[in-house]
N, C-alpha and C positions, 0 to 999 in steps of 0.2 A: 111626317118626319120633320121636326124643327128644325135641324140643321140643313135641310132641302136650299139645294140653290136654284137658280135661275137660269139653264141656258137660252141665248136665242142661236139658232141656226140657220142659218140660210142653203139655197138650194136643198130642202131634207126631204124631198119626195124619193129620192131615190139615191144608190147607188151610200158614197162616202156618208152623206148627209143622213141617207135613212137610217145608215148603220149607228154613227153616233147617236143619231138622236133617240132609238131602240136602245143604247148602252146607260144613257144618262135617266131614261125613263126605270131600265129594268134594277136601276142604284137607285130608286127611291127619289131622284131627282125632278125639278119640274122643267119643262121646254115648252118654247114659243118656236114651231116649226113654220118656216116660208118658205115659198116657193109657186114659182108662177102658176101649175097645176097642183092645187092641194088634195085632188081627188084621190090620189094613191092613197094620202094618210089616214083614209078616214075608217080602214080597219085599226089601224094605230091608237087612234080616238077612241073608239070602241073599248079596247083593253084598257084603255088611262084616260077614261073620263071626266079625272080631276086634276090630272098634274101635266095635262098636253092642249096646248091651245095651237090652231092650226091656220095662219094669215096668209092670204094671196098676196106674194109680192114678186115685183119686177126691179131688179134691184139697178135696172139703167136710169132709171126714175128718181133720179134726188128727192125728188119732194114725197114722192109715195116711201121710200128711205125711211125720212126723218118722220114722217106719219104713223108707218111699222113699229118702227121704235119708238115712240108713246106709246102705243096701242101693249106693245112685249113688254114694256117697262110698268107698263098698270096692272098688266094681266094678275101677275105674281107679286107684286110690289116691289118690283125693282130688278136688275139685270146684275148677273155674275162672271159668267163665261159665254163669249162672243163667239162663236164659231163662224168667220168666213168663208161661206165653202163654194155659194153659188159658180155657177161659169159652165164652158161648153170649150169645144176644139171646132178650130177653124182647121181643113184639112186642103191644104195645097200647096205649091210655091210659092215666092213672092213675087212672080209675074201675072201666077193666074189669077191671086186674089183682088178683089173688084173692092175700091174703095167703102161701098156701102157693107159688105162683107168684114173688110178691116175696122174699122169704125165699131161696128156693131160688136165686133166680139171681142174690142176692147173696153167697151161701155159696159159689160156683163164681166167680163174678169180682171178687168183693172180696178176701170171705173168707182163698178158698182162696190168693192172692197170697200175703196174708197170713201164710197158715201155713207156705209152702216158704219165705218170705224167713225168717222165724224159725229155719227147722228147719237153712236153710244157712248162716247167719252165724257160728256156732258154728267150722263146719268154714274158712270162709273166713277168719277173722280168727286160726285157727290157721296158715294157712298164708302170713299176712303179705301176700293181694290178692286180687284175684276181680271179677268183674265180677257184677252184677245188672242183669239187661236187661227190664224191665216194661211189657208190650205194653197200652199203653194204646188212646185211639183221637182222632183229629185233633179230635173232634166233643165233646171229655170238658170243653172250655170253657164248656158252657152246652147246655141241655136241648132238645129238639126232638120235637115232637108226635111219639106212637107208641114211642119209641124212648126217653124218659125214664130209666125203669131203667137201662138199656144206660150213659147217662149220666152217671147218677147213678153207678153202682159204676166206671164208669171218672173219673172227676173225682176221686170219694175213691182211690182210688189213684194217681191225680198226686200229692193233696195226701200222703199217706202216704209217696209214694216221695220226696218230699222231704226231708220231715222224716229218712227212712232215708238219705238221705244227706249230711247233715248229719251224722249219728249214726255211721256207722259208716268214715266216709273217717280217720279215726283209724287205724283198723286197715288200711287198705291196700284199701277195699273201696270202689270206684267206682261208686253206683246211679244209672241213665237210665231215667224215664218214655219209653217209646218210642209218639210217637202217631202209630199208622197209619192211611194214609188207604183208600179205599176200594179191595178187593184181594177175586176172587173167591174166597174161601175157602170158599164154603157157607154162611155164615154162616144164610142166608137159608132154609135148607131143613131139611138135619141139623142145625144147630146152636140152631134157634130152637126157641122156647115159644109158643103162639099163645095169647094173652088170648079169652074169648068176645065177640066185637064187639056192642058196644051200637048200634041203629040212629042213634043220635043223633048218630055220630059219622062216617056214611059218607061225608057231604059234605066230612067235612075228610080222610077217607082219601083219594078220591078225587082230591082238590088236591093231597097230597102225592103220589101215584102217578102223578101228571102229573107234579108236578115232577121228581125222581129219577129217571123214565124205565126205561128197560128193560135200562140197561148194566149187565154184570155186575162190570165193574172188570178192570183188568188182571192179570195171573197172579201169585202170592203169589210165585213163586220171581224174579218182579222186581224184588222188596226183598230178597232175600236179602243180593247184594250190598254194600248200605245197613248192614245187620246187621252182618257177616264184617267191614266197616271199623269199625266203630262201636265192634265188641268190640276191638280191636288198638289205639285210640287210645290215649295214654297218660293226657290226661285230657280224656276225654270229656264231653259236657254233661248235665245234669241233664235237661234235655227236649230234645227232638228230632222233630219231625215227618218223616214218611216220606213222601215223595209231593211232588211240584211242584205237581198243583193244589191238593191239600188245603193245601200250606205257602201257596197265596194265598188260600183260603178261610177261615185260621185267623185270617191277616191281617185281613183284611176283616170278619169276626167282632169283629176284639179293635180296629177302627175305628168300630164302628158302634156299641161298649158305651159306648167313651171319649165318644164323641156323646152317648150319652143321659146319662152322669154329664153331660157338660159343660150338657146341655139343662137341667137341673136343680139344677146346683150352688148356686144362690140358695137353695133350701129348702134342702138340706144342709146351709148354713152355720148356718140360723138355729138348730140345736143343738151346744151347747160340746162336746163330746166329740171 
């Protein structure tokens, strides 16, 4: 296929990751797949023995990063569509989480963003376009018991992947915070970090474990779709939610903040700034 592009994706062993990078393979596309275990992929390999190359990476690792990406940028002769996907859930409060804990799983979902958007801009802006596609999450609006962290490193890379694209649409290079909404990836199992639970806090775990229920969300490879358009647009939007109910719950979120600024706004005033 001449017209074949180039994605690289990170975290694509499984879950969001596997899904896209199955969606861009099965379009005739070609993909540079990472991920710290690339063992999952290597049935993937199997079926696209020419248009799937498969690199271990650790994406807390700036220098292994920018290594990656020489290595994805040669593979194919060059790079198109960036999919930031890697990361994982830190799962506790923020009393019970242990600095080595915070630290870490913002070096994998901040971070690490971070350093492959860096590492590929270089090669994009040489080649005059590129897309960057930055898996955020629906929920990166505002903090929610347990689940804080997870938040927090997705919020700053909203606010990050803005200002990135601001910066680099100069050069031909289109960045989407992509926030997804809730999709069975594992998140929840392989992909977490478990905080040690303070008893203090069981009654509010429990409220929450009612709330949220026992769904697992629908299959990642049902946004694929969402994706495969998103990247083809010719200018696409800077955020984007994934998902119908999540796109009414962000809603409803960003109705309910407006309310309380407005419940407020008489204090507000009484400071000039």
């Amino acid at each position: 296929m001449t017209n074949a592009r180039t994605w690289l994706i990170t975290g694509a062993s499984r879950g969001l990751g596997r899904a896209f990078a199955e969606a861009a393979l099965s379009a005739g596309e070609q993909v540079v797949a990472t991920a710290r275990n690339i063992e999952p992929l290597a049935d993937l390999a199997e079926r696209y023995p020419h248009d799937l190359v498969c690199l271990p990476l650790d994406v807390s690792e700036r220098r292994a990063v920018f290594r990656a990406v020489e290595r994805a940028a040669a593979a194919f002769g060059g790079l198109d569509v960036v999919v930031n996907n890697a990361g994982g859930l830190l799962y506790g409060m923020v009393e019970e989480a242990t600095e080595a804990q915070i630290r870490d799983h913002l070096d994998v979902n901040f971070f690490g963003a971070v350093w492959v958007a860096q590492a590929v801009i270089p090669h994009l802006r040489a080649r005059g376009s590129g897309r960057i596609l930055q898996i955020t999450s629906m929920g990166s609006g505002g903090g929610m018991a347990s689940v804080g962290f997870y938040g927090a490193g997705k919020a700053a890379l909203d606010s990050v992947s803005e200002a990135l694209a601001m910066e680099v649409e100069q050069f031909g290079i289109k960045v989407t915070a992509v926030q997804m909404g809730g999709y069975d990836t594992g998140l929840f199992t392989s992909g977490t970090t478990q905080a040690a639970s303070d008893p203090a806090y069981d009654a509010l775990r429990a409220r929450l474990a009612e709330m949220w229920g026992d769904g697992a969300g629908p299959a990642p490879a049902t946004a694929a779709p969402v994706i495969m358009e998103l990247a083809a647009l010719p200018d696409p939007p800077r955020r984007l939610i994934v998902g119908g109910r999540s796109f009414d719950q962000v809603l409803e979120m960003g109705r309910a903040r407006t309310e309380q600024y407005l419940a407020w706004e008489s204090l507000s005033r009484t400071a000039p700034g």
